[in-house]
N, C-alpha and C positions, 0 to 999 in steps of 0.2 A: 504493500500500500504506500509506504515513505509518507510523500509531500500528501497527500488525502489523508491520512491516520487521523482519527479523532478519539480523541479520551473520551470514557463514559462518563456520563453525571454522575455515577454511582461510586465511580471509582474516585472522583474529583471530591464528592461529599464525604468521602471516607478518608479522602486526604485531608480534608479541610476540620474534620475530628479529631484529629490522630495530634496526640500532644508530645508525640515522641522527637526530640530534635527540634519542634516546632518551636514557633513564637510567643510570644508571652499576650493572654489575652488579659488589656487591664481597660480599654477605650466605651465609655459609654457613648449613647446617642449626642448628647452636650459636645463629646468632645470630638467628637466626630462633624458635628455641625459647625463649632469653632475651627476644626479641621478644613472644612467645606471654606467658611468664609476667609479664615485667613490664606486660601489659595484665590481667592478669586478678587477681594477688593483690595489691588494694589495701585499698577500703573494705570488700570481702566479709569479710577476716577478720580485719579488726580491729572490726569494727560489727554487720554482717550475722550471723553466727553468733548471736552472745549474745541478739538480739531476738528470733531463729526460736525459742530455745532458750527464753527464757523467755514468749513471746507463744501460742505454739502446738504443739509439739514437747518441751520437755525433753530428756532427755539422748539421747531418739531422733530429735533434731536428726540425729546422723551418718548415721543410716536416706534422711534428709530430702536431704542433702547426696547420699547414693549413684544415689535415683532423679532428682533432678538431672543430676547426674553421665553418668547414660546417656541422661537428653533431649540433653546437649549432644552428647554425644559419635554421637549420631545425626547429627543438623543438621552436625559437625567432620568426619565421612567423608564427607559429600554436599560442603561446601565441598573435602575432598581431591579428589575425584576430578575436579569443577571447576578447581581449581586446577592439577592436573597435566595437563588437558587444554588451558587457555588459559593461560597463565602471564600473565594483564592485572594492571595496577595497580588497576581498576576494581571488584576482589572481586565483590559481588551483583550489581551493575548491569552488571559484562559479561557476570555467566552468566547474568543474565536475557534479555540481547539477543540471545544465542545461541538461546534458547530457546523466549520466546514472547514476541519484538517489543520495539519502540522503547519504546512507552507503558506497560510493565509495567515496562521499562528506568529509563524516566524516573520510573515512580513509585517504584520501591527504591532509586534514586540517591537521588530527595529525601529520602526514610525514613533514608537513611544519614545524612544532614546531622544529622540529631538524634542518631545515635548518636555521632558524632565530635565536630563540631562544640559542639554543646551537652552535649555527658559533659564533653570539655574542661577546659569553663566551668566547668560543677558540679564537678566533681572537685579545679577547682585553688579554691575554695571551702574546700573541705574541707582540703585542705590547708592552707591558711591558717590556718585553727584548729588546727590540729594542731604548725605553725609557731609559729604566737605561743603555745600552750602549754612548748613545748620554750625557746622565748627566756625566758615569765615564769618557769620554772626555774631558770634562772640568774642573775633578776633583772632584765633586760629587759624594758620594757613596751612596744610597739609602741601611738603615741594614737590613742584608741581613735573618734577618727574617721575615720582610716586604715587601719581594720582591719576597718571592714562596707563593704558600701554602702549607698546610702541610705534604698533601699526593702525590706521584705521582706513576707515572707507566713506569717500566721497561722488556726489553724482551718483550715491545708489550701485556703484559698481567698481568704482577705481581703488585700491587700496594702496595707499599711501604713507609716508611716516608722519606718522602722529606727534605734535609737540603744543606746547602751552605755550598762550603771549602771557607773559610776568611783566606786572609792573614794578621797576626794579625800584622807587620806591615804597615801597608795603611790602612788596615780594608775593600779592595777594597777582588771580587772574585779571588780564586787562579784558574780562568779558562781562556780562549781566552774570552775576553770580547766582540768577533763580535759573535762566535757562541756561546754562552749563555747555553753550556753544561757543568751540574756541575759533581763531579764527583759520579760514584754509589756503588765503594766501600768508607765505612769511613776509613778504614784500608788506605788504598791510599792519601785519604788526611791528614789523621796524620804522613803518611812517608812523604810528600813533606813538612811537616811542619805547615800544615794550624790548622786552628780551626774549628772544627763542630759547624754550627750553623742549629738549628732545625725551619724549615720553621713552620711561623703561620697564614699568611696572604697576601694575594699578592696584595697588596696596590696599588699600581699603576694601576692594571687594574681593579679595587675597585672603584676606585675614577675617570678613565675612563667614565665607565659603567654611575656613578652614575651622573657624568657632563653633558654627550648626554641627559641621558632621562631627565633631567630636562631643557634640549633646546629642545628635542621633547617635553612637555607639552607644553614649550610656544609658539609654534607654529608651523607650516610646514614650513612657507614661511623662519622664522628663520633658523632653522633646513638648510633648501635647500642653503640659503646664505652662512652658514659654510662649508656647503660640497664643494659650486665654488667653496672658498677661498682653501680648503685645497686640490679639486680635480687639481688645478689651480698650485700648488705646487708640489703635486706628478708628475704631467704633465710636468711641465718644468725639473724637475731633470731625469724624462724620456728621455726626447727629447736631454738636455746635453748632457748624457750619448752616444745617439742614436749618434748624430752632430759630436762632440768630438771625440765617439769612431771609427768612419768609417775611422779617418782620420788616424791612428795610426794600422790597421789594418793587419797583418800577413797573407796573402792567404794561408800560408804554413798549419797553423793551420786548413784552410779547405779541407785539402788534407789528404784523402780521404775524400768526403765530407760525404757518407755512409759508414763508415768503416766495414772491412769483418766481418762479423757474428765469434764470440767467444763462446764456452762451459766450462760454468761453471762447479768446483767438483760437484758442486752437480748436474750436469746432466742441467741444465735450460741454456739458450743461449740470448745472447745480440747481440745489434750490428748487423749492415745489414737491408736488408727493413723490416725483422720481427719485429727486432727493434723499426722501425721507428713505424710502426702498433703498439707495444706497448706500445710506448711514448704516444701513442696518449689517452687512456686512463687517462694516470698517467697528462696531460698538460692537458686534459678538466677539472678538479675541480678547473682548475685557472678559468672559466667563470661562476662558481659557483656565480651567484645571482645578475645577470639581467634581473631575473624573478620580482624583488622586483619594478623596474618598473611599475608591475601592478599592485601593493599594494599601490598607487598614484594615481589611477582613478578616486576618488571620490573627489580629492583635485589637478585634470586636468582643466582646464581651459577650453579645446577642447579637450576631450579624444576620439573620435573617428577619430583625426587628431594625436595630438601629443602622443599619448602611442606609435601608430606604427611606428612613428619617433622616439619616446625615445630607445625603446628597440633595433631596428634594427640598428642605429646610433652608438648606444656604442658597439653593440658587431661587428661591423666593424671595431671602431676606434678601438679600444681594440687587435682585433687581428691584425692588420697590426702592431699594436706596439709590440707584442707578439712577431712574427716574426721576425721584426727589431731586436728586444732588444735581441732576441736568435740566431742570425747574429752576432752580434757585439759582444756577450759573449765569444763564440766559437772561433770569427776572434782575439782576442787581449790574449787570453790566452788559452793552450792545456787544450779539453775539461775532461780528465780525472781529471783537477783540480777542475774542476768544482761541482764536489759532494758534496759541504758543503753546510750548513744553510745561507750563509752571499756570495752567486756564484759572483753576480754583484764587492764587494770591491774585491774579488780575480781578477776578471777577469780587473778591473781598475787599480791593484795594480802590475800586470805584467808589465804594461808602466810607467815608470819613469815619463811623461810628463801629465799622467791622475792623480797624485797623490791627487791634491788638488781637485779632486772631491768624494772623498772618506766621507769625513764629508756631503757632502750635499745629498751623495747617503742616508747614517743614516735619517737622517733631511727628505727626499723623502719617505722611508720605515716607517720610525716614522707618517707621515704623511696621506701615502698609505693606512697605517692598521686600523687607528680611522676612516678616513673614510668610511670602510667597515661595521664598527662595527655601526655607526654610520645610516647607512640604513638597518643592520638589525635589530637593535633594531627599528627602524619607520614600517619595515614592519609586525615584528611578533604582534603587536599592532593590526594594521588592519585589519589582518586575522582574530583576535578574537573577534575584534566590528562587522566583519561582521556572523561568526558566531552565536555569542551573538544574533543578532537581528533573525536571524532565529532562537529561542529557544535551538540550540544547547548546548549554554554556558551561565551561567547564567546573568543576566542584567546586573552586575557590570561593564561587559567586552563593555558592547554599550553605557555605560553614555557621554556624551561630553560634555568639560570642555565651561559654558555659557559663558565666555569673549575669550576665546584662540581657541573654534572649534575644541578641538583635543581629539583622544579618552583618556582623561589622566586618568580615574581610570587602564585600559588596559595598559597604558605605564608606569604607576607606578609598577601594578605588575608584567609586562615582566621586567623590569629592575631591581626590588627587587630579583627574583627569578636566573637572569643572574648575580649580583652580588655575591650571596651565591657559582654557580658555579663556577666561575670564582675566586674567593675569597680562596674557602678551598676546593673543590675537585680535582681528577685528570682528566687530560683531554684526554690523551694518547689514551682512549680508543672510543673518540667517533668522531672522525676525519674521519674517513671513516663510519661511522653510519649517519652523518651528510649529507657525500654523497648519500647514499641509501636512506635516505628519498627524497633528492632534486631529485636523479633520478628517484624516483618512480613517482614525481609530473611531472616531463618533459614528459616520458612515456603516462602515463592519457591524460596530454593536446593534443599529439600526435595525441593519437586514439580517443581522444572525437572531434576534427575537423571533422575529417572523418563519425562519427557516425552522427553527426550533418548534413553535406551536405546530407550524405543518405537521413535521417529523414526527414527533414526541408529544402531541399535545394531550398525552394520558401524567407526564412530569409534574410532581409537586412542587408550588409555585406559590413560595409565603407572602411575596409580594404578586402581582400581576399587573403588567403594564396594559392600560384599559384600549378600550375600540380598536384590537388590532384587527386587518393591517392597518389600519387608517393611521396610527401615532406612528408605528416604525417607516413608512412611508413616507410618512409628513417629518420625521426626522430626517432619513437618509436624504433626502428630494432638500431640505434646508442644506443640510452641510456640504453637499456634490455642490450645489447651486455657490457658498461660499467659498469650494475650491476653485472652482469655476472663472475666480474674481480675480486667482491666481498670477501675478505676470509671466512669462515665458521664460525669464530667468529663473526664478522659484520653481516652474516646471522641468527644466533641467538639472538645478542644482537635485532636487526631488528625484531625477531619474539616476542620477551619477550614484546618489547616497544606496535607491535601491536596489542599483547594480551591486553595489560592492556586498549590502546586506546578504544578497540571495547565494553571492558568490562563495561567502562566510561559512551560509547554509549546506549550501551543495558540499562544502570540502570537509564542515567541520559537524554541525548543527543532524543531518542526516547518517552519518556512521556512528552517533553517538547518541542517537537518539533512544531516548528509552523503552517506548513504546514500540519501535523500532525495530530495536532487538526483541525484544517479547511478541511480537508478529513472526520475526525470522524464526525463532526455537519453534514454534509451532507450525511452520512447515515442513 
């Protein structure tokens, strides 16, 4: 059989019991749900709103954010009813195995590596500018060739060497210290007078990276208490902002609430309900990884109760704040301001009387971001211990650490590997790469529901994801339609990455396969 082999549910429920070697179940629904939100409200809404709002959408950004809202929450019942039927650490890649084989298996495993693995990286990026903002606040300057890496990318495709304009008196950046945009000619920063400094290292999200995974070795339950704490904080400068903002609110600013459709030179159109239908794209990679939820199954307390409560919970709360928070962006400042990296201080910074929440908004988004980074390093881990144990990937990846119960050789070398990126490559180009593997894993789980009830529709199903096909439909039909959105570069760098994945398979993943060999003995 090879590439078509599929594990039984039976076998997989019996994996998922089995406390032998396994993982430590200590996660209730709470923390699961805190789990859920601290993957999902980071860069979306402190960044993502304000571009949708002023690039394509305006204030019917929140229209934008709602039919989002219901792609994801399509693809989050297809993941529940998955999840409460196999309680795996492996999320997509076990319910593909279940479903339709090894090789569909191996290719949304590898598709995940980009989601986890490489969000990571890019995420604890982001953070880092968000970090060294918050430090030159108070006066601290992080030198500024410890604070990029070396190379980046410009024009969306050119990679180039990366360096900081320094003002050589302060020694602070000669840039907007909220947007974190340095300059890319050197010629430019030697006319305003700075000094080129040649990035070597991006240290702060180095030492990020390196912080997490060594509280994900010492344990989950650890791990999950950091994330309250910090989801707990992002949450409340959410909610300020929310409170605060409604009261201070300009109607004027929602008038037109769908502004009339515009054409661009170059022929392309903003603005208007097409708009809004565009926005909706570019505002779902804010719900980008509350699938990580299910990569917590095997360290659920009741996973065939609290995953379907985790994941469904957070991408609820999530969006009604989405929403909110792109109401009150719109309502307190004209949303053409809104285009920048830093929308939310813009949009605060328009009210004299919202002023002093501008530092806590920093302090919120500093916070927002590690936490992101923070479950996806926990989950690209668990993908690969459950891999591993299917002979996919070699043993190293299923070892658990005998006193702590966590896959720590797997999270030592996801976080080795996310520090080197994060450290000294550029990231520029794999932002949307990131997204087409996540969306290819949502897709799969879609249509493996569906193929499932066909098949097996006599399988015990503690959850059930309702009106199928019409949901699994109406999800896979949403996320194909967001790849779709894909550019032609992101559809090659995506064909380059699956070659080499299958390549992986073919030499390594199928002679070692477990199931594999247990097919062969029996012929």
């Amino acid at each position: 059989m090879g590439i078509w082999s599929k594990k039984s549910i039976t076998a997989l429920r019996a994996e998922a019991n089995s406390s032998e070697g396994g993982l430590k179940r200590t996660l209730g629904a709470l923390n699961l749900t805190l789990l859920g939100i601290g993957a999902i409200i980071g860069a979306g809404i402190f960044v993502l709103t304000g571009t949708a709002a002023a690039n394509f959408a305006g204030p019917g950004v929140s229209l934008s954010f709602v039919l989002a809202g219901l792609a994801c929450l399509f693809a989050g019942l297809c993941y529940a009813e998955f999840a409460s039927m196999i309680p795996i650490a492996g999320s997509a890649y076990t319910y593909s195995y279940a479903t339709m084989g090894e090789g569909v298996a191996w290719f949304i495993g590898w598709n995940l590596v980009l989601e986890y693995l490489f969000a990571a990286a890019t995420v604890s990026v982001g953070w880092s500018g968000y970090f060294g903002a918050l430090l030159s606040e108070v006066g601290i300057h992080i030198p500024a060739a410890f604070a990029s890496a070396p190379l980046t990318v410009v024009n969306g495709h050119q990679v180039v060497r990366a360096f900081t304009c320094v003002d050589p008196a302060t020694g602070g950046a000669l840039m907007d210290a909220a947007t974190h945009v340095a300059y890319v000619a050197r010629e430019a920063c030697t006319a305003a007078g700075g000094n080129v400094v040649d990035g070597l290292i991006n240290l702060p999200a180095v030492v990020l990276i390196l912080g997490l995974t060594m509280l994900l070795v010492r344990g989950v339950q650890e791990s999950a208490t950091f994330n309250n704490v910090v989801v707990a904080i992002k949450m409340t400068v959410v909610l300020l902002v929310i409170g605060f903002g409604f009261m201070y609110i300009n109607r004027e600013n929602w008038t037109p609430f769908i502004p009339d459709m515009v054409t661009n030179p170059d022929g392309s159109t903003k603005y208007g309900m097409s708009g809004v239908l565009r926005a909706a794209p570019v505002v779902f990679f804010s719900y980008i990884g509350f699938d990580a939820v299910s990569t917590a199954a095997q360290e659920a307390k009741n996973p065939q109760r609290d995953l379907p409560i985790g994941m469904i919970a957070s991408l609820l709360i999530c969006t009604v704040l989405y929403i909110l928070m792109s109401l009150v962006m719109t309502g307190l400042a004209p949303y053409q301001q809104l285009g920048v990296p830093h929308p939310v201080s813009v949009a605060i910074g328009a009210v004299p009387q919202l002023k002093w929440l501008e530092y806590l908004v920093n302090i919120g988004a500093t916070a927002g971001l590690s936490s992101v980074v923070l479950v996806m390093l926990m989950g690209q881990p668990r993908i690969f211990y459950t891999m591993s144990r299917d002979g996919l990937l070699p043993k190293i990846f299923s070892r658990v650490h005998p006193v702590y119960q966590t896959p720590a050789a797997s999270t030592w070398i996801v976080g080795a590997i996310a520090i080197v990126i994060a450290g000294f490559f550029p990231l520029g180009l794999l932002g949307e790469l990131v997204s087409g593997g996540t969306l290819a894993a949502f897709a799969t789980v879609c249509i493996g529901v569906w193929v499932l009830r066909t098949r097996s529709p006599e399988l015990e199903r503690p959850f059930r994801t309702p009106l199928v096909p019409l949901v699994p439909i109406l999800g896979a039909g949403a996320t194909l339609y967001m790849m779709f959105q894909l550019p032609k570069l992101t559809w090659t760098l995506l064909g380059a990455w699956t070659a080499i994945g299958m390549t992986t398979y073919f030499l390594y993943g199928m002679r070692n396969s477990t199931i594999g060999k247990q097919e062969a003995s029996r012929r």
